[in-house]
Backbone as CSV, one residue per row, in Angstrom:
resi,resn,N_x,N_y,N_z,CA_x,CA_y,CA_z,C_x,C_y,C_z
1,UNK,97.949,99.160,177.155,98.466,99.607,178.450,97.421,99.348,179.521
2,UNK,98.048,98.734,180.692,97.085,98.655,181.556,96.265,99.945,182.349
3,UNK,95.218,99.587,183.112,94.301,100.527,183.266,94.529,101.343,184.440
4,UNK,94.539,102.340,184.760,95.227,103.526,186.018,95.166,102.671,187.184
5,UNK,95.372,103.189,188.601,95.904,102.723,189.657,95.140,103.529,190.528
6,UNK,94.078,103.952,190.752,93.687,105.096,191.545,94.261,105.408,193.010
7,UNK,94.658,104.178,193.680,94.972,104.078,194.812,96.419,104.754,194.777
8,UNK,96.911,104.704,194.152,98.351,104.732,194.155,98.942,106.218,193.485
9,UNK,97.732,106.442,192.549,97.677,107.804,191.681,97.381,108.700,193.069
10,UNK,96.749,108.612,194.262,96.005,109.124,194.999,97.259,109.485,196.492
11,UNK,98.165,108.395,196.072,98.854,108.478,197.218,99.921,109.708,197.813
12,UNK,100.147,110.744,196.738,100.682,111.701,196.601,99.370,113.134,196.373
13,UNK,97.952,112.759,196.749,97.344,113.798,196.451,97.545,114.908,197.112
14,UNK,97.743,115.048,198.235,98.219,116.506,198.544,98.977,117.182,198.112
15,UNK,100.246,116.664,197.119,101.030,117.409,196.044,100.224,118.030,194.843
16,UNK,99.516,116.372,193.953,98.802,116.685,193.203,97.646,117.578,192.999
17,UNK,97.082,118.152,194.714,95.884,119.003,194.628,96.664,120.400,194.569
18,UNK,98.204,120.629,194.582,98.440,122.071,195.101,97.947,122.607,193.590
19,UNK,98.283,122.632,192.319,98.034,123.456,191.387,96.598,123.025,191.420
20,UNK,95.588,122.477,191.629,94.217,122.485,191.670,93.882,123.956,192.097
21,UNK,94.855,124.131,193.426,94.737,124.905,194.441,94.379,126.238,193.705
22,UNK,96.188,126.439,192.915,96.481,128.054,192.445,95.021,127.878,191.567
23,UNK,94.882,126.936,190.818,93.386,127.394,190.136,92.035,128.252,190.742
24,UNK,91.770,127.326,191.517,90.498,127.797,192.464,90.727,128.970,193.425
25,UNK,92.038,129.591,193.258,92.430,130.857,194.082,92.091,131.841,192.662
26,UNK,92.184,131.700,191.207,91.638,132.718,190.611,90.652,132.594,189.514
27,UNK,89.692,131.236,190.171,88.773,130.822,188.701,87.606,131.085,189.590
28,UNK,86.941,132.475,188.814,85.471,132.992,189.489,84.263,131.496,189.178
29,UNK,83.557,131.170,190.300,83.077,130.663,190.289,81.098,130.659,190.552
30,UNK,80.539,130.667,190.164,79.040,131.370,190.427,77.983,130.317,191.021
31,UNK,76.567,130.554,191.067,75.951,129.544,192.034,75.502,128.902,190.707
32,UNK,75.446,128.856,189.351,74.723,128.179,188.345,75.538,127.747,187.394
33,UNK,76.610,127.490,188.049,77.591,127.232,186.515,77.372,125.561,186.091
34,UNK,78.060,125.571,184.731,77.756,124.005,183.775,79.138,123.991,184.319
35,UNK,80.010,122.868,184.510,81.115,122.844,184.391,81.817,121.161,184.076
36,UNK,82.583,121.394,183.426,82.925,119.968,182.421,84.515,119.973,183.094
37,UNK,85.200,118.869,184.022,85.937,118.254,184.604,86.378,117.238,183.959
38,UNK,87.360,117.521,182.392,88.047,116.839,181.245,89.368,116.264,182.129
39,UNK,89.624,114.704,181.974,90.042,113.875,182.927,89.834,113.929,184.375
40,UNK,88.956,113.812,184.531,88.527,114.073,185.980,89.251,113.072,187.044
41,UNK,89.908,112.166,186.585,90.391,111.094,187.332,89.574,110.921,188.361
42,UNK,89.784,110.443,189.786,89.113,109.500,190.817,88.078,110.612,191.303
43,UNK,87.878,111.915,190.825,86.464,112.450,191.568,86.970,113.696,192.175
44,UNK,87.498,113.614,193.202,88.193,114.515,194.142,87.882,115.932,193.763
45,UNK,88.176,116.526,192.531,88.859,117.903,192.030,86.959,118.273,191.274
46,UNK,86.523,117.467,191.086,85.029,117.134,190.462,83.831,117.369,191.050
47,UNK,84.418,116.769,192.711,83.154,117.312,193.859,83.698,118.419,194.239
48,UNK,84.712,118.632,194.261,85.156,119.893,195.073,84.447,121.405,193.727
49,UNK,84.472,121.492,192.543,83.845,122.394,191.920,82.389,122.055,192.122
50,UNK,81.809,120.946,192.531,80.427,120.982,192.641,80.432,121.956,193.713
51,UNK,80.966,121.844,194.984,80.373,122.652,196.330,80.539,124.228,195.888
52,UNK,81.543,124.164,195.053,81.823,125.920,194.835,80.488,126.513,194.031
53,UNK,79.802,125.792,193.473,78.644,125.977,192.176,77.408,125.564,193.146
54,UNK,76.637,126.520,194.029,75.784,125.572,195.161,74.829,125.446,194.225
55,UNK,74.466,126.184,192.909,72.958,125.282,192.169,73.778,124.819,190.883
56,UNK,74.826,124.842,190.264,75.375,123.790,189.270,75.466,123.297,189.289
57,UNK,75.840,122.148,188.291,75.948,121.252,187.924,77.704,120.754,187.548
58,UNK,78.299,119.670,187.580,79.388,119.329,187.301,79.156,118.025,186.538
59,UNK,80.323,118.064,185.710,80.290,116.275,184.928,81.945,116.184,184.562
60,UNK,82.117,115.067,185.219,83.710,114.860,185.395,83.478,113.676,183.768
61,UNK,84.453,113.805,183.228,84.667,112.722,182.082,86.468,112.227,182.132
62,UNK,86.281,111.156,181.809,87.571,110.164,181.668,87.855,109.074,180.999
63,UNK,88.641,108.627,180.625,88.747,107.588,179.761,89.465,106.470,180.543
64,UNK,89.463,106.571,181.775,90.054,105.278,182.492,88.741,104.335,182.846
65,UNK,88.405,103.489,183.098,87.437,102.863,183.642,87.357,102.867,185.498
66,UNK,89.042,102.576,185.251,88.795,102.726,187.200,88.906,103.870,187.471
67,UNK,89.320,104.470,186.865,89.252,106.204,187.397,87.603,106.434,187.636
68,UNK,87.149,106.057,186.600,85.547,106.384,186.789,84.720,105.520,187.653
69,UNK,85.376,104.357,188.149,84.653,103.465,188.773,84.511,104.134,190.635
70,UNK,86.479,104.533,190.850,86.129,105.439,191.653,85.459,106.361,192.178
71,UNK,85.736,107.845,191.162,84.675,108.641,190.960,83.028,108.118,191.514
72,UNK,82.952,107.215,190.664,81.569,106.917,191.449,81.392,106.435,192.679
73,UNK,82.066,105.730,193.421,82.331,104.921,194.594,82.078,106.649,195.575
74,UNK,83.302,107.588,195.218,82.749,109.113,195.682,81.925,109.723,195.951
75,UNK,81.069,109.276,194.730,79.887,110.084,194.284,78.648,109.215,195.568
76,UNK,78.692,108.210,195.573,77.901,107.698,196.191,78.072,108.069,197.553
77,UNK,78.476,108.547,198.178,78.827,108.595,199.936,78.523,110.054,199.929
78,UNK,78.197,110.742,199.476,78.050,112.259,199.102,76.910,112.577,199.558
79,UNK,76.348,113.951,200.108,74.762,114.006,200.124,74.093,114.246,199.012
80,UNK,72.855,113.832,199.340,71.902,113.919,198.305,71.923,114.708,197.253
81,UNK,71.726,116.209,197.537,71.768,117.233,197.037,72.977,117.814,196.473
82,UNK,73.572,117.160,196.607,75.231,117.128,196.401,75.270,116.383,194.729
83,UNK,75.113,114.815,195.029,74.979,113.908,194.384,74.561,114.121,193.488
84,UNK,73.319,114.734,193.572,72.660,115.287,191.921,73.228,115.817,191.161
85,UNK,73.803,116.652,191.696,75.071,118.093,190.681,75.979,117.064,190.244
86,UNK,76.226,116.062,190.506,77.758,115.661,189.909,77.279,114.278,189.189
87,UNK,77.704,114.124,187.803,77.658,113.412,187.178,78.915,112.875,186.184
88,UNK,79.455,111.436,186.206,80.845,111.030,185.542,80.510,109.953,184.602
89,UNK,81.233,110.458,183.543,81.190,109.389,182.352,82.275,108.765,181.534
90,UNK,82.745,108.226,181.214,83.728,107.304,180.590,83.814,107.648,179.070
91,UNK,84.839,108.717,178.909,84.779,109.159,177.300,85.992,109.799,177.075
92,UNK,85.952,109.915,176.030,87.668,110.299,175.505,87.379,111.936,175.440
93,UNK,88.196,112.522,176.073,88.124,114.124,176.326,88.550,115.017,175.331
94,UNK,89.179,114.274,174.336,89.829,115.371,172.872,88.396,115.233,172.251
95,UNK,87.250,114.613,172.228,86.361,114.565,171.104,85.016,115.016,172.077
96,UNK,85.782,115.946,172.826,84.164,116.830,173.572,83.028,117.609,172.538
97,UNK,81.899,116.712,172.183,81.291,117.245,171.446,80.054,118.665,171.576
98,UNK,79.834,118.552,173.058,78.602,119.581,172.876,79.286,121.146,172.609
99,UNK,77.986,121.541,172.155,78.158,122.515,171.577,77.325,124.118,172.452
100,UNK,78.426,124.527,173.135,78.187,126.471,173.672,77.325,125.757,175.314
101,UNK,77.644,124.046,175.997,77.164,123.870,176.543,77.534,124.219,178.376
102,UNK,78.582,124.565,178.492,79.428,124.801,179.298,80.424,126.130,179.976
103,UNK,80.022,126.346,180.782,80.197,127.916,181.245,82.005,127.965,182.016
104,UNK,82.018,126.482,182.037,83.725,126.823,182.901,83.988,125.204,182.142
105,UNK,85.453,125.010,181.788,85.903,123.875,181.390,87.425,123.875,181.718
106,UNK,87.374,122.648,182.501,88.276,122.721,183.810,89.320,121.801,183.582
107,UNK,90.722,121.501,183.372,91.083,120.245,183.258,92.736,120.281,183.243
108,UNK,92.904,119.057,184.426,93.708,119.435,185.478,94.806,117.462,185.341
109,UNK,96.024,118.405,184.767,97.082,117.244,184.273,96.267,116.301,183.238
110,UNK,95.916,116.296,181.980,95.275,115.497,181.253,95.750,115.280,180.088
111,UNK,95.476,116.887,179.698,95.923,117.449,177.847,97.158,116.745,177.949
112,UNK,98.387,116.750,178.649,99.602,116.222,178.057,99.708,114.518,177.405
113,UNK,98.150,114.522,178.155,98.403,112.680,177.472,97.771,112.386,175.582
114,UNK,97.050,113.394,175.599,96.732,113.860,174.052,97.803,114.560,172.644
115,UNK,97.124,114.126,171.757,97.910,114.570,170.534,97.154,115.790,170.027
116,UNK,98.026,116.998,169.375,97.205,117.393,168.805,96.556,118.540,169.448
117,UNK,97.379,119.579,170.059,96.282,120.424,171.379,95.681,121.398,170.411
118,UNK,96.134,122.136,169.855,95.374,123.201,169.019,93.727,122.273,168.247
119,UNK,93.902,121.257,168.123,92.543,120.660,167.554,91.616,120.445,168.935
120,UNK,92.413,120.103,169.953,91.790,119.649,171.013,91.100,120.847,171.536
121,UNK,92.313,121.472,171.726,91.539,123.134,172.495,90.247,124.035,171.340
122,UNK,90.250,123.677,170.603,89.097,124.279,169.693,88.239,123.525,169.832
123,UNK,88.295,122.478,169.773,86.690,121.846,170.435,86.569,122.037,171.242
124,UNK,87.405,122.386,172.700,86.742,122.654,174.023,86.019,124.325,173.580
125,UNK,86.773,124.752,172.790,86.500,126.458,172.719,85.095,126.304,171.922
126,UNK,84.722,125.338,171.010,83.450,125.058,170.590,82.355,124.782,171.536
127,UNK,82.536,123.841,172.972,81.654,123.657,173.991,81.754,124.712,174.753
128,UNK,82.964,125.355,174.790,81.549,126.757,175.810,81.057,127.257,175.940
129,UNK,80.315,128.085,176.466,79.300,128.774,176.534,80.254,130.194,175.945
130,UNK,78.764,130.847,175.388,79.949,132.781,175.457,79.828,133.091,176.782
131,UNK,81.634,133.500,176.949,81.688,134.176,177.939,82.692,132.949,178.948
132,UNK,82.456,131.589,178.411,82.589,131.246,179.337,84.218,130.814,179.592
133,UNK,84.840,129.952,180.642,86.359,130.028,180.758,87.066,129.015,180.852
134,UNK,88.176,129.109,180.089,88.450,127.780,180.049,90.445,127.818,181.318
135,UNK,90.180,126.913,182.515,91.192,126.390,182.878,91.887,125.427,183.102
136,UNK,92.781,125.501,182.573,94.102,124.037,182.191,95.088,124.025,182.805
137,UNK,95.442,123.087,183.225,96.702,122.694,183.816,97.701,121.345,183.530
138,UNK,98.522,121.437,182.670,99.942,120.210,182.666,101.100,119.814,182.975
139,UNK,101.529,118.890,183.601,103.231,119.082,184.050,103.686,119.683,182.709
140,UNK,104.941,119.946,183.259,105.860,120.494,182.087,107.031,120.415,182.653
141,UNK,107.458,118.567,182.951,108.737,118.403,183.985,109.395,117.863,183.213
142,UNK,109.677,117.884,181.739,110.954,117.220,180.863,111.842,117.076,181.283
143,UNK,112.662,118.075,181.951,114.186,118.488,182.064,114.569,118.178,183.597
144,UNK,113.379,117.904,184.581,113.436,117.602,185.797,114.262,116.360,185.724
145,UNK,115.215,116.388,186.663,115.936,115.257,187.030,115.592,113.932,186.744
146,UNK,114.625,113.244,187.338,113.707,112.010,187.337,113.365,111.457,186.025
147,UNK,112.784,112.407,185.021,112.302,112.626,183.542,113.534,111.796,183.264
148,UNK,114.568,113.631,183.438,115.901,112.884,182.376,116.457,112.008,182.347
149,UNK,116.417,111.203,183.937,117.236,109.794,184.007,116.390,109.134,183.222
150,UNK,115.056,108.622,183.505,114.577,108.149,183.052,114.398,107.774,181.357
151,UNK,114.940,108.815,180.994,114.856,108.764,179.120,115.907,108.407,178.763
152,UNK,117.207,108.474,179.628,118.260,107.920,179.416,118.137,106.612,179.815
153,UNK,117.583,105.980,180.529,117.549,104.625,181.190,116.665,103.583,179.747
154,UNK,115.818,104.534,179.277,115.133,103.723,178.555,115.861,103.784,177.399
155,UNK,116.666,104.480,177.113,117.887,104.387,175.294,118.534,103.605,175.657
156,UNK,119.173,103.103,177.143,120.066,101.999,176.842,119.939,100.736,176.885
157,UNK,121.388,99.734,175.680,120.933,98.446,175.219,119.914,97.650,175.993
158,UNK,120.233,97.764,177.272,119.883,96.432,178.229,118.238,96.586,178.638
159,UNK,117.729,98.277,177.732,116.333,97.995,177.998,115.611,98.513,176.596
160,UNK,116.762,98.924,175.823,116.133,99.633,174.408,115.422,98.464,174.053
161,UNK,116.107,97.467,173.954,115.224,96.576,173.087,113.760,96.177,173.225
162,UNK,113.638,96.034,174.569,112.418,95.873,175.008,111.282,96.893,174.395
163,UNK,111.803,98.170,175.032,111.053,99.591,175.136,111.313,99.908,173.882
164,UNK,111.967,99.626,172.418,111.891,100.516,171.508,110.556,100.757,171.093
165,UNK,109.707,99.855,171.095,108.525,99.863,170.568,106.972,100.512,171.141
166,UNK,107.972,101.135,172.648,106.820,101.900,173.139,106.339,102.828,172.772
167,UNK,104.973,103.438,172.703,104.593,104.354,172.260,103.994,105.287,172.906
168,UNK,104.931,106.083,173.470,104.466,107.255,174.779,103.314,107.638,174.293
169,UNK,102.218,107.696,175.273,100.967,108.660,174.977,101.275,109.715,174.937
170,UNK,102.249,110.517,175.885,102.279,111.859,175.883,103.449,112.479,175.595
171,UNK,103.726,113.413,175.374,104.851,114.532,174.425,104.910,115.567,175.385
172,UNK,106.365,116.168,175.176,106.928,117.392,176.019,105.626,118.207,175.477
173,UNK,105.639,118.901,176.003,104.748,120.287,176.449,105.079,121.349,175.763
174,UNK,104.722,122.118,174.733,105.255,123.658,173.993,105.268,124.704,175.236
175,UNK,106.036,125.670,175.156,106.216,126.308,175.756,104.963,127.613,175.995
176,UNK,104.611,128.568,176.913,103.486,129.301,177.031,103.325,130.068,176.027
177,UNK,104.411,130.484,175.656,103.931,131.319,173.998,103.474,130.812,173.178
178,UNK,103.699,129.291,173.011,102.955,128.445,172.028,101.799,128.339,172.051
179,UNK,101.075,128.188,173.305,99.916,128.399,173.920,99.555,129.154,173.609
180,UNK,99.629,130.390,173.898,99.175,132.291,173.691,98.826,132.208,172.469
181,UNK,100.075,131.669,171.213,99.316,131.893,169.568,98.123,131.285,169.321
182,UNK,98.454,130.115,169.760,97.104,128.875,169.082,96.011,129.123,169.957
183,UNK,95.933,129.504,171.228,94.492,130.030,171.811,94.021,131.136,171.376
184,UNK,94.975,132.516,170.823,94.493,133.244,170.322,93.944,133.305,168.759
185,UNK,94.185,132.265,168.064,94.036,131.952,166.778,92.370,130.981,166.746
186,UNK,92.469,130.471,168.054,91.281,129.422,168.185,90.001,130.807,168.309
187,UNK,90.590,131.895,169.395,89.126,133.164,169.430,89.280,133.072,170.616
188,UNK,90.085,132.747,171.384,90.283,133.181,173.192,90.251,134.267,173.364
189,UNK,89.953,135.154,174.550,90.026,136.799,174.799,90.784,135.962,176.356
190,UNK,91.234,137.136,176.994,91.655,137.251,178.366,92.361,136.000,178.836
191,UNK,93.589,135.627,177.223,94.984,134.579,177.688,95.765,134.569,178.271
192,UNK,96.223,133.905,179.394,97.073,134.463,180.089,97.818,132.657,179.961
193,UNK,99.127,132.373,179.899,99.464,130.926,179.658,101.193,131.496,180.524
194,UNK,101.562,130.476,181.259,102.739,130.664,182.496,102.993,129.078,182.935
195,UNK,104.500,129.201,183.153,104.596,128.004,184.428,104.554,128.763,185.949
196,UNK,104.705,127.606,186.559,104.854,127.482,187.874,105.498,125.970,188.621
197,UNK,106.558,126.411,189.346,106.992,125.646,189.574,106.727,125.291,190.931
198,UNK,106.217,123.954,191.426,105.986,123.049,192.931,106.678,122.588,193.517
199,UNK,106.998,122.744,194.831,108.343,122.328,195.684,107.663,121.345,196.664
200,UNK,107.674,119.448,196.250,107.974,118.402,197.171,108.536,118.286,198.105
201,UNK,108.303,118.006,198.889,109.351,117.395,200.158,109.239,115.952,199.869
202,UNK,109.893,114.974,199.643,110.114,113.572,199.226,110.989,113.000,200.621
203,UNK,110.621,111.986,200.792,111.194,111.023,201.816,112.740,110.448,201.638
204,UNK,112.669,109.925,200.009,113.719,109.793,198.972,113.315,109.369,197.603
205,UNK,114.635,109.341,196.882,114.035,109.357,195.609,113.034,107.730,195.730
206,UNK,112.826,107.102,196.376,112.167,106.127,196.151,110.675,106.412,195.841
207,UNK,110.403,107.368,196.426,109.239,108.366,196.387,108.915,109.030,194.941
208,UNK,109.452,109.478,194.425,109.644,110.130,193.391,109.519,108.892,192.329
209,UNK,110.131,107.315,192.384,109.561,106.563,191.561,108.165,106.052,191.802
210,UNK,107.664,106.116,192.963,106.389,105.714,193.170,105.675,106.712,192.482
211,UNK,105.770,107.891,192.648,104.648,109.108,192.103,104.903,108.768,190.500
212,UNK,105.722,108.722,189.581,105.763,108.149,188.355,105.055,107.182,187.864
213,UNK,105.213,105.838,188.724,104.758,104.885,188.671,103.312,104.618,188.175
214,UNK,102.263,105.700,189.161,100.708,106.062,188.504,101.079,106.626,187.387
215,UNK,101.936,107.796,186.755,101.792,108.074,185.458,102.849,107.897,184.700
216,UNK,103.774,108.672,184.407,104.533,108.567,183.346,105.696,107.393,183.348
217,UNK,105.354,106.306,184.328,106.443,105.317,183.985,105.241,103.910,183.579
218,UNK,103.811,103.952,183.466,103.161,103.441,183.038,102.922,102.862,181.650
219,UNK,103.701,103.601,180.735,103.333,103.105,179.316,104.693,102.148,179.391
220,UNK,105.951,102.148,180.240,107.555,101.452,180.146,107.034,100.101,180.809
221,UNK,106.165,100.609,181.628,106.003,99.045,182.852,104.918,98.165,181.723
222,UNK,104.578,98.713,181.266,103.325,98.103,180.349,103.982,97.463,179.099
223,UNK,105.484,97.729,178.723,105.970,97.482,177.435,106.595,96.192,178.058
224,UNK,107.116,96.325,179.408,108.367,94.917,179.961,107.618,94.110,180.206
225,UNK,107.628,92.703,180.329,107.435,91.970,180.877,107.362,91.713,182.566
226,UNK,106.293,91.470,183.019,105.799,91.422,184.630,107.034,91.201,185.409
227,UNK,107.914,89.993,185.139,108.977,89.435,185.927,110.016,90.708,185.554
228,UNK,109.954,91.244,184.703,111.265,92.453,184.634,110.813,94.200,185.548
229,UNK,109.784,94.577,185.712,109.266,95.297,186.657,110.147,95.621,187.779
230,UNK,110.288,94.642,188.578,111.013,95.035,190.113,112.350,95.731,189.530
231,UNK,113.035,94.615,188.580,114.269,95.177,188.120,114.431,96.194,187.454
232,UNK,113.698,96.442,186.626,113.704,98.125,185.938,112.903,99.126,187.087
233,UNK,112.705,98.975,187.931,112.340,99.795,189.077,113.451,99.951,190.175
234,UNK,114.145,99.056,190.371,115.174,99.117,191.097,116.556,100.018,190.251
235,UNK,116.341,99.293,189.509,118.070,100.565,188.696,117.590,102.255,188.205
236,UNK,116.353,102.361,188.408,115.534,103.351,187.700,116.026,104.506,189.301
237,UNK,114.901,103.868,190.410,115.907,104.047,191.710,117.264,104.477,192.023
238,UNK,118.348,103.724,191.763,119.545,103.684,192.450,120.222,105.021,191.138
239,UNK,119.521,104.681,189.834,120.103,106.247,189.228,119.539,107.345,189.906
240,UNK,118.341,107.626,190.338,117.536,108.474,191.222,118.640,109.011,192.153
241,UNK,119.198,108.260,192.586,120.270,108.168,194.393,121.324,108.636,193.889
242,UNK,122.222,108.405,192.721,122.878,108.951,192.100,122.872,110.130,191.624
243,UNK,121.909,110.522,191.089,121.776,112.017,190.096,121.139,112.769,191.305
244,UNK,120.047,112.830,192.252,119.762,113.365,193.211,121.146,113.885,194.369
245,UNK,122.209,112.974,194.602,122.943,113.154,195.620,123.000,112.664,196.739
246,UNK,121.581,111.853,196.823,121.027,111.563,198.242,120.192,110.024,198.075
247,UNK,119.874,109.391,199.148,118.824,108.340,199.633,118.073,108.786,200.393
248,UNK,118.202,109.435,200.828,116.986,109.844,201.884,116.337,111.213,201.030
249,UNK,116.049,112.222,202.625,114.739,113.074,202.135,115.479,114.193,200.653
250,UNK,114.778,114.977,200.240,115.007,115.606,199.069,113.812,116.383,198.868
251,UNK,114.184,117.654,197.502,113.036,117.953,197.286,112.710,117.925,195.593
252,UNK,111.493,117.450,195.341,111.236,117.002,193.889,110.395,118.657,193.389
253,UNK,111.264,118.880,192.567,110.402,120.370,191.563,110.026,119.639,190.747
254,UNK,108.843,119.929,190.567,107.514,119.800,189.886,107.284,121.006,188.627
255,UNK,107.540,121.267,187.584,106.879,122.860,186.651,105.600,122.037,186.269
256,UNK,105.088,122.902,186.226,103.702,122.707,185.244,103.477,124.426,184.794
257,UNK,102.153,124.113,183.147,102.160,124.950,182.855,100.239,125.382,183.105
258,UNK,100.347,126.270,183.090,98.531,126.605,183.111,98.126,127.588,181.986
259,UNK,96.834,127.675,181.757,96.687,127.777,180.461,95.166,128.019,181.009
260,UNK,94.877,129.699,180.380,93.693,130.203,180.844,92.937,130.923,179.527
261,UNK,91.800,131.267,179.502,91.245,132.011,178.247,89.666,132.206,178.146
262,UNK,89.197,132.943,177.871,87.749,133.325,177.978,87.044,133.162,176.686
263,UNK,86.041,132.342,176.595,85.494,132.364,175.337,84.347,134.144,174.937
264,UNK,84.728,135.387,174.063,83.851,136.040,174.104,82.582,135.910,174.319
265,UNK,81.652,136.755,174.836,80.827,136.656,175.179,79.468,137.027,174.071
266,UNK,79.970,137.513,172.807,79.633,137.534,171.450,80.673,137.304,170.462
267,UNK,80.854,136.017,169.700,81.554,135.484,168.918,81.354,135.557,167.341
């Protein structure tokens, strides 16, 4: 699959920063914290916990290359003293190895592209510090309009064939109770796991395929062939116009789920 789009991932960030938002409205933050920014994508969400931490440290990690190439492009225009605190590296985020090194572990739309969360979330619960907290955030838009056309668009003949062989990175989302067991089974104290749902204002659904486009219609565009693109973007569209009601403006609900937990502070 080809490699992220930052520009384009970026072009909807004021949507994408609102659940950043609800985070940083209840994640205590101190002047010395370690804090590990698991998919950190282009930087953004990475410097912004540096300024909250005025003597910590931050380290955004990712497994895109241009995501990280960005990130740094960021990092560089930054002040000095700034600059130091923030450090980004190019690594796969399910196999976070350090160990009790990290006082907040932060990570914002990622986990859904991973297999495997109960293994995943115990190694993050292995890198933190005691005491320290772990906040998560993933869509959880299966059933959203856009999704569903979309999964229907890809079962039928005229594109199954192509796409049978794709292999989604990412999987519907368990629901928050699912969460609650397996964090509490991992040694979480103070779980709290919920959706929340985000209200878009969209121009039209044309909009709504562009914001896909950076993610979840990336592994389909990557399976077709270059010359078939416009065209599976265009009928992908005009079902959009159909199932929406509309061509013009609209509003796109967004759920995501968040996912909070404290590592004790004697384990």
């Amino acid at each position: 699959m080809s490699d992220w789009e930052p520009e384009l991932y970026n072009r909807f960030r004021r949507y994408r920063a609102e659940p950043v938002a609800h985070i940083l409205e209840r994640l205590p933050i101190g002047e010395r914290e370690t804090i590990a920014d698991l998919g950190c994508g282009p930087g953004d969400n990475t410097v912004e916990l540096a300024r909250r931490t005025a003597r910590g440290t931050v380290r955004g990690i990712d497994s895109s290359r241009a995501m990280i190439d960005a990130a740094e492009k960021l990092r560089a225009g930054l002040p000095a003293d700034l600059r130091a605190r923030l450090a980004f590296d190019l690594g796969d985020i399910s196999c976070l190895d350090s160990l009790a090194r990290y006082s907040i572990i932060f990570s914002n739309a990622a986990l859904q592209w991973l297999r495997a969360h109960s293994e995943v979330l115990a190694r993050w619960f292995v890198a933190l510090a005691a005491g320290g907290v772990l906040a998560v955030q993933m869509p959880a838009n299966e059933s959203e309009t856009a999704k569903a056309e979309l999964s229907r668009l890809v079962r039928e003949p005229r594109w199954a064939g192509l796409l049978g062989s794709v292999n989604r990175p990412f999987s519907e989302v368990p629901p928050p109770e699912h969460y609650r067991r397996v964090m509490g089974e991992i040694g979480f104290t103070e779980i709290d796991c919920y959706y929340r749902t985000f209200h878009h204002p969209m121009n039209s659904p044309r909009e709504v395929v562009q914001w896909y486009r950076s993610t979840g219609l990336r592994p389909y565009l990557a399976g077709l062939p270059a010359e078939r693109h416009d065209e599976f973007l265009s009928e992908y569209e005009a079902r959009l116009e159909r199932a929406y009601g509309t061509g013009g403006a609209m509003i796109f609900d967004f759920k995501r789920i968040f996912l909070w937990g404290r590592k004790p502070a004697v384990v």
